[in-house]
ZAFI-365930 format. One record per residue (C-alpha): residue number from 1; z negated, y negated, x negated. Coordinates in nm, 4 decimals, padded with zeros to 6 digits, always signed. Each point is the difference from the previous one (the first is absolute). Layout:
residues N
<node num="NUM" up="Z" north="Y" east="X"/>
...
***
This chain:
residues 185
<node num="1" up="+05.7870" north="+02.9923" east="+00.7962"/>
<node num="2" up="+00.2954" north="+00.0238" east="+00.2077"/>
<node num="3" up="+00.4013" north="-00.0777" east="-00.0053"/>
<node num="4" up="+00.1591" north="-00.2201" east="+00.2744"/>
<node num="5" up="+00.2538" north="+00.2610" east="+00.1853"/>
<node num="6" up="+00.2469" north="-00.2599" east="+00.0102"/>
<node num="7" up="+00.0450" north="-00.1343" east="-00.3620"/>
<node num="8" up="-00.2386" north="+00.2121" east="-00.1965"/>
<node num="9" up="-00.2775" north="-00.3064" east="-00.1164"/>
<node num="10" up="-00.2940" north="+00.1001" east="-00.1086"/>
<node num="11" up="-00.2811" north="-00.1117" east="+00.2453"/>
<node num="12" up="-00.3451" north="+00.0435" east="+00.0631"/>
<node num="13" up="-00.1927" north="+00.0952" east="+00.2710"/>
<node num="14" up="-00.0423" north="-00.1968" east="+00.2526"/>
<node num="15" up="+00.2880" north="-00.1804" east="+00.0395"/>
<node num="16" up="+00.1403" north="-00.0114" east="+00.3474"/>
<node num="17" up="+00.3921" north="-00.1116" east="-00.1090"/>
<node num="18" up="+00.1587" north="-00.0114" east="-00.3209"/>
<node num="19" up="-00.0343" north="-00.2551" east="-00.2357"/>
<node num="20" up="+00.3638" north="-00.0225" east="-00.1226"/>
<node num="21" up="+00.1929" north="+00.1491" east="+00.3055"/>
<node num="22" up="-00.2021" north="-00.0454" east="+00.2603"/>
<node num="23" up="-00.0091" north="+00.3028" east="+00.1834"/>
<node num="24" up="-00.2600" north="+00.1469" east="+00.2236"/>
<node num="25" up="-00.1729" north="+00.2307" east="-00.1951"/>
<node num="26" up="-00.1162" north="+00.3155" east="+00.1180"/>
<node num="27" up="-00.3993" north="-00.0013" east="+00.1170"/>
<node num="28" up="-00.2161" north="+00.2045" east="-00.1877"/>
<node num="29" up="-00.2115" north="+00.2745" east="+00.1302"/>
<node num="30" up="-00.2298" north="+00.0557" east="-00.3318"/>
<node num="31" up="-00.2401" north="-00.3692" east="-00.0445"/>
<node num="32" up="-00.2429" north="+00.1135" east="-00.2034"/>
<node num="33" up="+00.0058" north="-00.1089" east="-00.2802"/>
<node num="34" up="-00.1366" north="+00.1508" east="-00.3617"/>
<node num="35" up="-00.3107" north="-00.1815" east="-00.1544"/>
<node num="36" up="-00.1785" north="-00.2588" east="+00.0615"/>
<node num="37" up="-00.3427" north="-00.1536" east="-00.0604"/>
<node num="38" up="-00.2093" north="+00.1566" east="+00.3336"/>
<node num="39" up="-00.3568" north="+00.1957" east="-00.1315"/>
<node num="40" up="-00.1262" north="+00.2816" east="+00.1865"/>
<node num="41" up="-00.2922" north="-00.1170" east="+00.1940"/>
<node num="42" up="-00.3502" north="+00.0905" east="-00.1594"/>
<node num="43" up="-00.2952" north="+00.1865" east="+00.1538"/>
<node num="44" up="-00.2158" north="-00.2501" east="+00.2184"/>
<node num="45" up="-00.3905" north="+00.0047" east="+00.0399"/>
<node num="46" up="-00.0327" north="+00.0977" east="+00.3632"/>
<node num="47" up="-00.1522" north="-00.3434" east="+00.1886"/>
<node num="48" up="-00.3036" north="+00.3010" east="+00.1705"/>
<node num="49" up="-00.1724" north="+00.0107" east="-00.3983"/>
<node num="50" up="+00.0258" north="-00.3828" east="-00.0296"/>
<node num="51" up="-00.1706" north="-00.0757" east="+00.2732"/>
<node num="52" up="-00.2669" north="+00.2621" east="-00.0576"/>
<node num="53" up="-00.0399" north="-00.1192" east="-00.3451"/>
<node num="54" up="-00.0354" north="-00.3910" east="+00.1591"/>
<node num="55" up="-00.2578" north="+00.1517" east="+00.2338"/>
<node num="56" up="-00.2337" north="+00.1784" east="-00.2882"/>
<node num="57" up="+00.0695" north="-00.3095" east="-00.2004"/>
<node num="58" up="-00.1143" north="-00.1798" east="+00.2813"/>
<node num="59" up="-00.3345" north="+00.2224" east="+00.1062"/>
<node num="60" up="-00.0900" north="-00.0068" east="-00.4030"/>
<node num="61" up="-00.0413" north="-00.3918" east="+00.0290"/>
<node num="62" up="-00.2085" north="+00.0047" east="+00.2904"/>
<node num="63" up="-00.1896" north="+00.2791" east="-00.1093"/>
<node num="64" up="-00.1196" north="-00.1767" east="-00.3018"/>
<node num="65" up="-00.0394" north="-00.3005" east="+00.1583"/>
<node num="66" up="-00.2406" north="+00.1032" east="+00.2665"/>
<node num="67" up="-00.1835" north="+00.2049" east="-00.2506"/>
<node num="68" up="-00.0820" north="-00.3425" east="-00.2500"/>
<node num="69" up="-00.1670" north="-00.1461" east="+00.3120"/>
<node num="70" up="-00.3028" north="+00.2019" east="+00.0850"/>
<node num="71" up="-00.1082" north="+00.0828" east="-00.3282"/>
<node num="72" up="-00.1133" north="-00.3514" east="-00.0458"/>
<node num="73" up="-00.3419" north="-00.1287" east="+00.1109"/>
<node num="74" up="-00.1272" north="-00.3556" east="-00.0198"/>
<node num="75" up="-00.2174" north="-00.0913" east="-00.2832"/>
<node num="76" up="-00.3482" north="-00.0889" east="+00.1572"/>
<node num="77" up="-00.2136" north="-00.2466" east="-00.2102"/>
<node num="78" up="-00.3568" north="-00.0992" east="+00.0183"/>
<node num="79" up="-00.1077" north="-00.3329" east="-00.0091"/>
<node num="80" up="-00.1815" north="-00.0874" east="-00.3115"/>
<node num="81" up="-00.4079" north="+00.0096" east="+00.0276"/>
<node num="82" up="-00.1116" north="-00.0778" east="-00.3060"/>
<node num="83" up="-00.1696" north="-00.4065" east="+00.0143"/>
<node num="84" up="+00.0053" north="-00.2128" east="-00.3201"/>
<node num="85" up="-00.2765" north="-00.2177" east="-00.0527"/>
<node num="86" up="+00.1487" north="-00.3545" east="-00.1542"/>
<node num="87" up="-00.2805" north="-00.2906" east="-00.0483"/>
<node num="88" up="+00.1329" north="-00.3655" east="+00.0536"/>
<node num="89" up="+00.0664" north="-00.2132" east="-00.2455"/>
<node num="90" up="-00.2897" north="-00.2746" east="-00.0160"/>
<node num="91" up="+00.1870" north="-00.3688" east="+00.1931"/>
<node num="92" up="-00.0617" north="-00.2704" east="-00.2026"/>
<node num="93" up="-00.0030" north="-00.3377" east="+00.1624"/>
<node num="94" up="+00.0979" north="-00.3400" east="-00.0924"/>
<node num="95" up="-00.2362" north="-00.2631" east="-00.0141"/>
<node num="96" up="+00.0580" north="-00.1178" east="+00.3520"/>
<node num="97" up="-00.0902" north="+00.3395" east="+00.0800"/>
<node num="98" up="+00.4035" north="+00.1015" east="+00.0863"/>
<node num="99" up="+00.0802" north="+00.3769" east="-00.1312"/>
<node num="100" up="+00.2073" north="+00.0127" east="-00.3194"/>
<node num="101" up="+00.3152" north="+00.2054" east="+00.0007"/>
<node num="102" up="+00.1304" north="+00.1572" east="-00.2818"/>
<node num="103" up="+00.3338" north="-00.0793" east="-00.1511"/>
<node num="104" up="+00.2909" north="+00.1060" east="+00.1455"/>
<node num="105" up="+00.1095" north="+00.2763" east="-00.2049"/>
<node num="106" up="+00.3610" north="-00.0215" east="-00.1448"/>
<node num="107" up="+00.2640" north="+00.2098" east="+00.0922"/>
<node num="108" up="+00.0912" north="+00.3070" east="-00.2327"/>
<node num="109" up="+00.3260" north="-00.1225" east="-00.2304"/>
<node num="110" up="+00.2490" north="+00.2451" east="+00.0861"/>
<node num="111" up="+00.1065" north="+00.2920" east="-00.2954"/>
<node num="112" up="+00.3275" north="-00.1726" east="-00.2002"/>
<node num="113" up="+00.1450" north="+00.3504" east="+00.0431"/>
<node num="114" up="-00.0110" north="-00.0252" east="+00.3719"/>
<node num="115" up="+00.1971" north="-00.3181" east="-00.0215"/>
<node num="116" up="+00.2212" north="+00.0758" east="-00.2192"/>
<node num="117" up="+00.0747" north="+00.2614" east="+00.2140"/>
<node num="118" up="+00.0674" north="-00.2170" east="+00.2816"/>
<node num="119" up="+00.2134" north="-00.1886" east="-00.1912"/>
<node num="120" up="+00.2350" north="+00.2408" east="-00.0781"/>
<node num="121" up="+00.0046" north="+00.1512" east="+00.3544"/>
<node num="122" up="+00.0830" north="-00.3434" east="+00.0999"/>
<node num="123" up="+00.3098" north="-00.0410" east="-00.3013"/>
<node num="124" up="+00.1141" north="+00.3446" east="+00.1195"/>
<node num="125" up="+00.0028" north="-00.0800" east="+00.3662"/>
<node num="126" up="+00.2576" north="-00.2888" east="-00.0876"/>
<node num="127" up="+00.2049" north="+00.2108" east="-00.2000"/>
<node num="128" up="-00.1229" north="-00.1759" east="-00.3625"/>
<node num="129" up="-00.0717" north="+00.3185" east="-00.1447"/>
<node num="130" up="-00.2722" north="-00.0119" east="-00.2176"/>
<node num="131" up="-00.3328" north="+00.1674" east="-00.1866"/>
<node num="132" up="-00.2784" north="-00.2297" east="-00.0376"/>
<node num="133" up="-00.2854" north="+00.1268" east="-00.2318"/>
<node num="134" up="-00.3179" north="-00.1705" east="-00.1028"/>
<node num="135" up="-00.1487" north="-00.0313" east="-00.3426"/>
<node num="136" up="-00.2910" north="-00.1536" east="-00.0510"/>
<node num="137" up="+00.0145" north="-00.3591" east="+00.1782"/>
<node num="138" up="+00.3795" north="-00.0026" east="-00.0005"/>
<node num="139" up="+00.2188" north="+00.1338" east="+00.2596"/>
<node num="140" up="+00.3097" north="+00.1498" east="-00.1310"/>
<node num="141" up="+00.3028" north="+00.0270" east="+00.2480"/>
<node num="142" up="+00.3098" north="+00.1928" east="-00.1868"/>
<node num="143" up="+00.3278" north="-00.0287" east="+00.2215"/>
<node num="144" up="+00.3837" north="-00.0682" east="-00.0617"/>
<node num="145" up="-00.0244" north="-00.2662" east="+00.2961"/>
<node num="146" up="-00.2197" north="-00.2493" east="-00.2366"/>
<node num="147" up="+00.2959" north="-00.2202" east="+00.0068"/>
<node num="148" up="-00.0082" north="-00.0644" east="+00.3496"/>
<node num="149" up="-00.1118" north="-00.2784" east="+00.1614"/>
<node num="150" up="-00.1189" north="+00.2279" east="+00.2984"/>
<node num="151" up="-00.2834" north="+00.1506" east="-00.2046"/>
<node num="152" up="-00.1959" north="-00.3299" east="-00.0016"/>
<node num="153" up="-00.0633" north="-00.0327" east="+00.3430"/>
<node num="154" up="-00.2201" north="+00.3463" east="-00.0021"/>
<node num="155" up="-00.1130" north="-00.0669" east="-00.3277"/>
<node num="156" up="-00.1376" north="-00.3306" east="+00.1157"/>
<node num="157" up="-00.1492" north="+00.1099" east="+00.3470"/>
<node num="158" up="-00.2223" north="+00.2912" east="-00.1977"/>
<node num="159" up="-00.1244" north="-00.2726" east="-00.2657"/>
<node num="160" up="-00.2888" north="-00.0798" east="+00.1558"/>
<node num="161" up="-00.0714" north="+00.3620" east="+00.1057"/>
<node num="162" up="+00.0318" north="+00.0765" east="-00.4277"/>
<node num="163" up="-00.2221" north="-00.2733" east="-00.0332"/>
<node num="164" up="-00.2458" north="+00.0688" east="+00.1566"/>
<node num="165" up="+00.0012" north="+00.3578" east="-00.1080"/>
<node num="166" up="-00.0574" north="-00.1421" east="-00.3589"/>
<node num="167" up="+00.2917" north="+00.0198" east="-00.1150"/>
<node num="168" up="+00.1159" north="-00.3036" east="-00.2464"/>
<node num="169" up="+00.3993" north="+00.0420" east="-00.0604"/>
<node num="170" up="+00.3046" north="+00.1587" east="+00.1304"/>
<node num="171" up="+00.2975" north="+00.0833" east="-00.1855"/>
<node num="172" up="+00.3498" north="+00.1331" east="+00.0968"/>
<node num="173" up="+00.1496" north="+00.2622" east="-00.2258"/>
<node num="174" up="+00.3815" north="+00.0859" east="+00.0243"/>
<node num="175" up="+00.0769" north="+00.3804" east="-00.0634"/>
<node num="176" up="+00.0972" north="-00.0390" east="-00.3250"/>
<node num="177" up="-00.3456" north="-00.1595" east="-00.0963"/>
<node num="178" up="+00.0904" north="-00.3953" east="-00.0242"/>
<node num="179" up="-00.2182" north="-00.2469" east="+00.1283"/>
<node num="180" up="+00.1731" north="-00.1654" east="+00.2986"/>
<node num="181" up="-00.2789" north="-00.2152" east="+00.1004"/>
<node num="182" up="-00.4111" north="-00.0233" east="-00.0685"/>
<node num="183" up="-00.1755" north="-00.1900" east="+00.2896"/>
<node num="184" up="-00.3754" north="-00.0816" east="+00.0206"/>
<node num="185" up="-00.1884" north="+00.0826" east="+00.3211"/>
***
């Protein structure tokens, strides 16, 4: 800190006139100033090792890349010699001498599990979250959404589907274990 020459006031550096008299104030030859926040600049990786690293990096990948593709060879398979002998069935014939055909076969019921699965990819996909179980011919679906009127509509589409899976009754379970609703397929 320095004094004004004129009338002695305290002032601090870098004032160009006094604050109280006004008078030019002599320029200052020292400007540094003590302290400050600046670091000393650390030791830098040299760019020359980066980009030879990049490069080895670089050859590595290829290397094992090329290497993965000649190893392989196709698998070659042989066609299957072996003949099976089947006899046909004997045709029997109607009395006006047209071919019978057998009845057509039913298709398989599909597994309640599988269905129930469906079902509850079908809740989750709507956002009703849910876990639907089976137990013996009843379908169990345990979910805080219950209460909401936008569980029917999947319920309902997958009815038939529980059906005809064999399964006889559905019933939805809030989490706490009360019976919301019991609805027969």
């Amino acid at each position: 800190m320095s004094a004004c020459p004129k009338c002695g006031v305290a002032i601090v550096p870098g004032y160009a006139r006094c604050p109280k008299c006004h008078a030019v104030l002599p320029k200052r030859t020292q400007t540094s100033v003590q302290g400050g926040t600046s670091l000393e600049s650390g030791r830098r990786v040299p760019l020359p090792a980066i980009i030879a690293a990049g490069v080895l990096g670089l050859g590595l990948i290829i290397w094992l890349g090329a290497r993965g593709s000649h190893d392989k060879k196709p698998v070659e398979t042989k066609p299957n010699t072996t003949q099976v002998h089947v006899e046909a069935a004997p045709v029997t014939t109607l009395a006006d001498g047209v071919p019978a055909t057998a009845a057509p076969s039913r298709p398989a019921a599909p597994s309640p599990d599988a269905v129930a699965g469906e079902l509850e990819r079908t809740l989750q996909r709507q956002r009703l979250w849910s876990r639907v179980t089976v137990t013996g011919t009843r379908v169990e679906v345990r979910s805080g959404s219950c209460g909401d009127p936008a569980i029917q509509g999947p319920i309902g589409e997958a009815a038939p589907t529980l059906k005809a899976a064999g399964l006889t009754s559905l019933r939805c379970v809030e989490q706490s274990g009360s019976v919301v609703f019991t609805r027969e397929l």
